[in-house]
C-alpha positions in Angstrom: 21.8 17.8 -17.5 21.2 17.6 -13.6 24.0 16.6 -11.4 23.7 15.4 -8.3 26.4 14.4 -5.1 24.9 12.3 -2.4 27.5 12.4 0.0 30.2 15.5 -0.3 31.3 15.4 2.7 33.9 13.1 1.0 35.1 15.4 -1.5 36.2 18.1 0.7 34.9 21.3 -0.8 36.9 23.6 0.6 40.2 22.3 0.0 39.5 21.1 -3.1 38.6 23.1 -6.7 35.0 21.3 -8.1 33.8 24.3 -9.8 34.4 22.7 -13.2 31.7 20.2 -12.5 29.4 23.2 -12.5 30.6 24.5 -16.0 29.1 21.4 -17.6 25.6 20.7 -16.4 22.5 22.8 -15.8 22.2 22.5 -12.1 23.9 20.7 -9.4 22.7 20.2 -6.1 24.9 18.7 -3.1 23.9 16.9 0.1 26.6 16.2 3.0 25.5 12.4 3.4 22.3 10.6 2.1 20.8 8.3 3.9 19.4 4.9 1.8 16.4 5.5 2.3 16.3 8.9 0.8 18.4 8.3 -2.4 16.4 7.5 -5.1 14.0 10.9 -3.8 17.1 12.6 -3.8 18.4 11.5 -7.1 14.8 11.9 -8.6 14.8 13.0 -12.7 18.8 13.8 -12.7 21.2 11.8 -15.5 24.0 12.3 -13.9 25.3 10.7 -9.7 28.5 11.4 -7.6 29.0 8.8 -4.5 31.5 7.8 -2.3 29.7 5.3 0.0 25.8 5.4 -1.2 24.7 2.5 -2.5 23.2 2.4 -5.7 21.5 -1.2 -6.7 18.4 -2.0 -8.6 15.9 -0.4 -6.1 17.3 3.0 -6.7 18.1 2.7 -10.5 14.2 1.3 -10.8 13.1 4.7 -9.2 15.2 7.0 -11.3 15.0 6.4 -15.1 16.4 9.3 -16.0 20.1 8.0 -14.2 22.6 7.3 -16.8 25.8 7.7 -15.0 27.6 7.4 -11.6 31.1 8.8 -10.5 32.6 7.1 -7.9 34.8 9.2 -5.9 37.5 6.5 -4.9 38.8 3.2 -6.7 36.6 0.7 -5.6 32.8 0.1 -6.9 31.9 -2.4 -3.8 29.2 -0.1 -2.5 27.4 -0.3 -5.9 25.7 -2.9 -7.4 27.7 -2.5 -10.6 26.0 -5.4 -12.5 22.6 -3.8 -12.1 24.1 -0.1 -13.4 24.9 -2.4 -16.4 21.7 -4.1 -16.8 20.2 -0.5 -16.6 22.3 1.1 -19.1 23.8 3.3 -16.0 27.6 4.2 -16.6 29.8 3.4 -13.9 33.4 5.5 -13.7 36.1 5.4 -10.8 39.0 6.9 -10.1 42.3 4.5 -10.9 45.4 5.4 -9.0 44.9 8.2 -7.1 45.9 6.9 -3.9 48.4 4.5 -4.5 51.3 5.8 -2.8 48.9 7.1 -0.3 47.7 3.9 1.0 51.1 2.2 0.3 52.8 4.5 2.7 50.3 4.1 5.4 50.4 0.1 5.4 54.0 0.9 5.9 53.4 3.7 9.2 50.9 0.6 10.8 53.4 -1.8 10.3 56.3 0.4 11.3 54.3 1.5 14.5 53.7 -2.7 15.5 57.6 -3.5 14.8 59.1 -0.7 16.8 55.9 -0.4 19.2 56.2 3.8 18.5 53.1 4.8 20.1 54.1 2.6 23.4 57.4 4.4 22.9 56.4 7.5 23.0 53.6 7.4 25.9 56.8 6.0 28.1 58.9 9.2 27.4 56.0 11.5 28.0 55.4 9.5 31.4 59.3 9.5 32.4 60.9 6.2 31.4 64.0 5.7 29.2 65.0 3.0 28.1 65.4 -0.2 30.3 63.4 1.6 32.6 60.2 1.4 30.5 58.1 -0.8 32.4 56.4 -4.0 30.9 53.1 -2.8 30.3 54.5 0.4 28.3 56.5 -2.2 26.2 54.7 -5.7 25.8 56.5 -6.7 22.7 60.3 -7.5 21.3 60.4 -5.1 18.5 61.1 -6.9 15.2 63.5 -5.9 12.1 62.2 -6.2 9.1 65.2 -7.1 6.7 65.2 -10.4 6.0 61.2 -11.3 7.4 58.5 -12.4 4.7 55.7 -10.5 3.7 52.5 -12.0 2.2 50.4 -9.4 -0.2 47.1 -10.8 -1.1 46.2 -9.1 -4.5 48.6 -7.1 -6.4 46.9 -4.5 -8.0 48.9 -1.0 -8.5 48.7 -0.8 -4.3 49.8 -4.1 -3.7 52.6 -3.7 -6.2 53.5 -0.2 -4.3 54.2 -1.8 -0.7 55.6 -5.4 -2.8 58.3 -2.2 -4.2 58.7 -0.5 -0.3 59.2 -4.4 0.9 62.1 -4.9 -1.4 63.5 -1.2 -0.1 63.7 -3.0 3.6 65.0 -6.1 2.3 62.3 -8.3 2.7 61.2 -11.4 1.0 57.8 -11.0 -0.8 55.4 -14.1 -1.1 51.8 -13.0 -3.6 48.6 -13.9 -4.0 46.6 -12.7 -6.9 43.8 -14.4 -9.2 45.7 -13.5 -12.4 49.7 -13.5 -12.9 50.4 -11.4 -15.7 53.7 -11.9 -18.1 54.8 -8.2 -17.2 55.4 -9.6 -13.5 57.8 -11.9 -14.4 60.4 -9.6 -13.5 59.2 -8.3 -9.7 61.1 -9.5 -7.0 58.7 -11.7 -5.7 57.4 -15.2 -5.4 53.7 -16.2 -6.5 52.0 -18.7 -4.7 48.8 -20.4 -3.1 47.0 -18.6 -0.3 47.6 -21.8 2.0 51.2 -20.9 1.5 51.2 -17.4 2.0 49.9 -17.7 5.4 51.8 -20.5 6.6 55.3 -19.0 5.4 54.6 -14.8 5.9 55.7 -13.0 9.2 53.7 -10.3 8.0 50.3 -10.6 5.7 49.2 -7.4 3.9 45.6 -7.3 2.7 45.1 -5.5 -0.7 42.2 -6.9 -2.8 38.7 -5.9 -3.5 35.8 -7.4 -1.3 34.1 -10.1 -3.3 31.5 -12.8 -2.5 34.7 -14.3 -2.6 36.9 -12.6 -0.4 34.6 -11.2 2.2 35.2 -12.9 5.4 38.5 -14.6 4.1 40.7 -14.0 6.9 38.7 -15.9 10.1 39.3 -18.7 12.3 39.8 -21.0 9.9 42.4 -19.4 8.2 44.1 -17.7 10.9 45.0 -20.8 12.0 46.9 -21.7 9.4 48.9 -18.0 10.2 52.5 -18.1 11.7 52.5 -18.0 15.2 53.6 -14.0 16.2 52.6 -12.8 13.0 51.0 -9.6 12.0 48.4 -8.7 9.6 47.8 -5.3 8.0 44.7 -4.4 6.1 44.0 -0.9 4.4 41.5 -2.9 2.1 38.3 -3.5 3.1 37.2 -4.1 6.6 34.9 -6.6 5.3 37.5 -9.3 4.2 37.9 -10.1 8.1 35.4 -11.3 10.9 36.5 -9.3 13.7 35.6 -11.8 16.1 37.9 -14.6 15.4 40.4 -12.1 14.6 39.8 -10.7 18.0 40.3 -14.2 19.2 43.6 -14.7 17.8 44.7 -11.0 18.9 43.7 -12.1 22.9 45.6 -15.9 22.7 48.8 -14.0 21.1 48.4 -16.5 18.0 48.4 -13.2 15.6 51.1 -10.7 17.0 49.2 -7.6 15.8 46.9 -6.0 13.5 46.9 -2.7 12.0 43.8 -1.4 9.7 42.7 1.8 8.4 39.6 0.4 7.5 36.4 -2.1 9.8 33.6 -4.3 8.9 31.5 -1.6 9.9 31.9 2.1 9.4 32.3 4.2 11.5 33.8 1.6 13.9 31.3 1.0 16.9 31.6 1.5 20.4 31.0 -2.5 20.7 33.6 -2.7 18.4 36.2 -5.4 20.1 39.2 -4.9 18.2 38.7 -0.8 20.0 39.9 -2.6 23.4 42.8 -4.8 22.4 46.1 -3.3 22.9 47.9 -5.5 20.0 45.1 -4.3 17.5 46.2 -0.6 15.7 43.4 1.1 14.2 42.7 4.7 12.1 39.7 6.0 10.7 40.1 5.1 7.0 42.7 7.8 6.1 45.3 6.4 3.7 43.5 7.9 1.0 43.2 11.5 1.9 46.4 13.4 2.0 46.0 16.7 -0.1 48.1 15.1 -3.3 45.9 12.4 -3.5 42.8 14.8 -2.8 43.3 16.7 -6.0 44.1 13.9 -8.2 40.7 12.6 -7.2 38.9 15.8 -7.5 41.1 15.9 -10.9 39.9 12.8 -12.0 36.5 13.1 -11.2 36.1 15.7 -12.9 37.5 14.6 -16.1 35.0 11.3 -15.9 32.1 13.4 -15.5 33.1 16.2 -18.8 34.2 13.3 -20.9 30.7 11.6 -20.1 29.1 14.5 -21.0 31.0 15.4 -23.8 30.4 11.8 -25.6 33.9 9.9 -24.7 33.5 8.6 -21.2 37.0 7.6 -19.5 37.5 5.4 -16.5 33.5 3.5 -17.3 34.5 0.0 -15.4 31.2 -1.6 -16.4 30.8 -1.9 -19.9 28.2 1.1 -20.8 29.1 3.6 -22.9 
């Protein structure tokens, strides 16, 4: 069988050990990044697809025949058209889990670094000031504790239920969102309820669900209004679930306190990006998920998705085909 990875530029090769992929098919040619338009050429008469961000929908899988099964390199499919893999008998696997903590700990270091205003902190030290001495502009919020504030999670899958678990650490009350409460969360510190509500009652809303028809675009002006005034929003989800311009808005009239993301609505974040200018908006380059333990369980994983395909008992196939 022909293997081939369209964009490996995501799976670090030289920190990471892939050589069992090779140990299992006949060839395997790599490319650094694909564009679209050169996908289904690239792809051509191989069974067998590793992506991290190229898309694969029914234009591609109508040019390649041959495809019977893609290996995500992260946890979520929203750069595939999963429903057309399905249609065309093409296996779809992931990678559950792998960043978890990962991600976790970084929505924890954004929001740490808008409560204590660390960076601002630290510029003023390097510039001279101490203390009551730091001038306005090097300090232009009150830093805020933690214990005792409300965090909203919207979605608790295994990340959401990571930071819910850091929240209670810091003594914090937790307010969720999620389209399915299960019976085993009957015993997490937490309180479900409505999105209307989370918003209105959370000092601090933390986005961790998948972008849907149905979420994309969910936090904008509309529902930012209905945010506490002064309150933050953290998102190492999807840069899609927000428009960036009414979120902008609300950064500039002080309505939303701050934002931290490791993700945007477009990737790599433009220059004419406006949340790049605003000094209450805290942004990195969609990192969470790559510190070296979480590295090699995804090249792990991966891995073990594409031998058990092969070898006629596929793991970790999230649309149906087998």
């Amino acid at each position: 069988m022909k293997l081939v990875i369209l964009d490996s530029y995501a799976l670090v090769p030289n920190d990471l050990d892939w050589s069992a992929l090779e140990t299992v098919v006949e060839s395997m040619v790599c490319y650094p990044r694909t564009p679209y338009d050169q996908i289904a050429a690239r792809i051509g008469d191989a069974e067998l697809v590793i992506v991290n961000k190229c898309r694969i929908d029914e234009a591609v899988l109508s040019a390649c025949p041959n495809l019977k099964w893609v290996g995500v390199t992260a946890t979520g499919t929203d750069s595939l058209d999963v429903e057309a893999c399905r249609r065309h008998g093409v296996a779809v696997a992931n990678v559950p889990s792998y960043s978890t903590r990962a991600v976790a700990q970084l929505t924890f270091a954004l929001l740490l670094c808008g409560c204590q205003q660390v960076l601002e902190h630290n510029r003023a030290v390097r510039e001279g000031y101490w203390q009551l001495d730091v001038p306005p502009e090097l300090s232009p919020a009150v830093p805020m504790e933690l214990y005792g504030k409300t965090l909203g999670i919207v979605g608790y899958g295994e990340i959401g239920q990571q930071v819910s678990s850091i929240a209670h650490a810091f003594g914090m009350n937790i307010l969720v969102h999620t389209r399915t409460v299960r019976q085993e969360y009957a015993q997490h510190p937490v309180r479900f309820v409505t999105l209307e509500q989370l918003y209105a009652e959370s000092d601090i809303v933390s986005l961790h669900c998948p972008s849907t028809p149905q979420t994309a675009g969910m936090i904008c002006a509309e529902s930012l209004k209905r945010f506490k005034k002064g309150a933050f929003l953290i998102n190492t989800a999807r840069g899609t679930l927000v428009n960036e311009a009414d979120l902008a808005d609300a950064l500039t009239s002080k309505h939303l306190a701050f934002y931290g993301a490791d993700v945007a609505y477009t990737e790599p974040a433009p220059a004419d990006c406006v949340l790049r200018s605003l000094p209450n908006a805290l942004l990195t380059p969609h990192i969470a998920w790559t510190t070296p333990e979480a590295l090699k369980r995804l090249a792990s994983c991966v891995c073990s998705n594409l031998i058990s395909f092969v070898n006629g008992a596929p793991e970790n196939i999230i649309n149906g085909v087998f």
